[in-house]
C-alpha positions, 0 to 999 in steps of 0.5 A, a space after each residue: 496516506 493520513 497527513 496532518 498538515 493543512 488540507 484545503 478541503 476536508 474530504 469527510 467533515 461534511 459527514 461530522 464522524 458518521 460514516 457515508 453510505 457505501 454501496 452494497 459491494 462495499 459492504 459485502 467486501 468488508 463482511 469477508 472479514 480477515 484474521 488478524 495477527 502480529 508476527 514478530 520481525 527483527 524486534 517489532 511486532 507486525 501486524 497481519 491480516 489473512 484472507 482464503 484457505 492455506 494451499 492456495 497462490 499466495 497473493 501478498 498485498 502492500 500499501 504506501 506510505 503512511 496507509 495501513 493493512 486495510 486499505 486492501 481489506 474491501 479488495 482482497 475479498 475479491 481474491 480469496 475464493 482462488 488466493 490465500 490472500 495476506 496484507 501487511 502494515 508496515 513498521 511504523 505504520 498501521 498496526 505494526 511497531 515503529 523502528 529505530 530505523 527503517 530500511 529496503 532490508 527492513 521491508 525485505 524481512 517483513 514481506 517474507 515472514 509475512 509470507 511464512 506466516 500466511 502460508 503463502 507458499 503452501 500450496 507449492 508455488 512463489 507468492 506474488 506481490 502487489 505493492 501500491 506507491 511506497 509499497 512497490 519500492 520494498 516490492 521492486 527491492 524484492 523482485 531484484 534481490 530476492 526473486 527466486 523467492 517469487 512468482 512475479 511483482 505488481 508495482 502500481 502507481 509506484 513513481 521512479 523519475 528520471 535521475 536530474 528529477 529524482 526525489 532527494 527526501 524531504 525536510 527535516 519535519 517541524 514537530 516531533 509527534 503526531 497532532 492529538 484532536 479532541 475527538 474522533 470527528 475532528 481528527 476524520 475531518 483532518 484527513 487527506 489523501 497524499 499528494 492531495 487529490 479528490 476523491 469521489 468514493 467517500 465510503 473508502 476514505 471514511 473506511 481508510 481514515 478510521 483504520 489510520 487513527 488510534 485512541 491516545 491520552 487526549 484524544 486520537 492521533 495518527 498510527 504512523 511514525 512521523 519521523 519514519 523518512 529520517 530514519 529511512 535508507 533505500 538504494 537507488 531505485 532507478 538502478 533497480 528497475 533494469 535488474 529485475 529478475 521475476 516477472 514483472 507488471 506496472 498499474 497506474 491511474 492515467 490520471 495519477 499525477 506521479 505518473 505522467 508520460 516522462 516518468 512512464 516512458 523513463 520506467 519502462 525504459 529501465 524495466 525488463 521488455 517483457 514488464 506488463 502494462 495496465 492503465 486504469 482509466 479515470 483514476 488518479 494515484 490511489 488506484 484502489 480508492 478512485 475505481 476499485 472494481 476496475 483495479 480488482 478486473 485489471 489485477 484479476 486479467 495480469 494473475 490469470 496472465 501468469 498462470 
């Protein structure tokens, strides 16, 4: 996630808009590269990138909040020889238009005309969803509401509390727009991760940060609708979790700071006794972004658990 409220530590000013080095995997990831479209849903425009031959499993990835597609396109590379691959901006974020309004039917609709689009179902079987922090709860709204559509949900790093800690939304945000910067270097300078944490892959947060910002009259300011969490609606999730009805897996960071033992123990709780389990040791809430090698093994060992 960009955010542009005042970080105290920059993670790529020390760079001054050059990109660092990247390892050769890295590197050879983003040379797979995807094709690009928007698809059109319930009047916005979404944007969609593919990996992979049509008739393979569809595998469908999901970011959080504030990210965009590409924030999977250095991980789905490491799917598409066995996967038609798909990830998707959401609305408000990204690529894709903004809405009036958002909501958990909003993503719903989203997610599956991703999969007509991607042709995720062509090979004859359910698609399975990965959806990382926001980007779980569409996914967990999905396995509920729409899970003969399915063939299983990844939820990682994707926080419920318990009811008394239960997130309430936040407050009423000061100003009504994104900050315009100068230049491209300063705006890649103002970059964080949210919640804030460090990060020691550089290379991944340069790549992420880039795909966060668009050119504008002035400058360059972020893709994401500032105001998408006032004009957002859910139900409680908490409720969701014991109504899961696809097969079901949680990742987390044991690291993460969103997922300590009492979130955890609360989750699993709720969730289905059959729900996979998969720590990713040394990583924090951005799983992906802190051991990517390990996020793909860890996801690679659940989707050959589900056949």
């Amino acid at each position: 996630m960009a955010d542009d409220r005042p970080a105290p530590v920059s993670l790529l000013a020390p760079f001054h808009g050059e990109k660092p080095p990247a390892p050769a995997w890295f590197d050879a990831a983003l040379a797979v590269e995807p094709e690009r479209s928007r698809i059109p849903v319930d009047g916005a425009e979404i944007e969609l990138l593919t990996w992979g031959d049509v008739g393979k499993p569809g595998l469908l990835f999901l970011h959080g909040n504030g990210a965009h597609a590409d924030w999977w396109s250095f991980i789905a590379p490491f799917f598409a020889a066995d996967w038609r691959v798909a990830a998707i901006s959401w609305a408000g974020m990204g690529g894709s238009d903004w809405r009036p309004a958002y909501s958990a039917q909003s993503f719903a609709a989203e997610i599956f005309a991703a999969v007509e689009a991607a042709q995720l179902e062509a090979g004859g079987v359910k698609p399975i969803l990965v959806g990382h922090s926001f980007g779980g709860f569409p996914t967990l709204y999905c396995g509920v509401e729409h899970a003969d559509r399915l063939r299983g949900i990844v939820m990682v790093d994707s926080s419920i509390q318990p009811p008394e800690k239960r997130w309430r939304g936040p407050p009423p945000r000061a100003d009504a727009a994104n900050r315009v910067y100068a230049t491209l270097e300063e705006a890649l300078a103002r970059f964080r991760l949210a919640p804030p944490q460090g990060c020691e892959n550089l290379y991944i947060a340069d790549h992420i940060a880039r795909g966060s910002l668009k050119a504008v009259e002035g400058g360059w300011t972020w893709k994401f609708d500032p105001a998408i969490w006032q004009r957002f609606s859910m139900p409680d999730l908490g409720e969701l979790l014991p109504r899961i009805a696809s097969p079901v897996a949680l990742m987390w960071g044991e690291r993460s700071n969103l997922m300590h033992d009492e979130t955890l123990n609360y989750m699993f709780g709720q969730m289905p006794e059959a729900t996979l389990r998969v720590a990713i040791p040394d990583a924090d809430h951005h799983v992906m972004v802190d051991q990517p090698l390990a996020f793909v093994a860890g996801l690679r060992g659940l989707l050959a658990g589900w056949g």
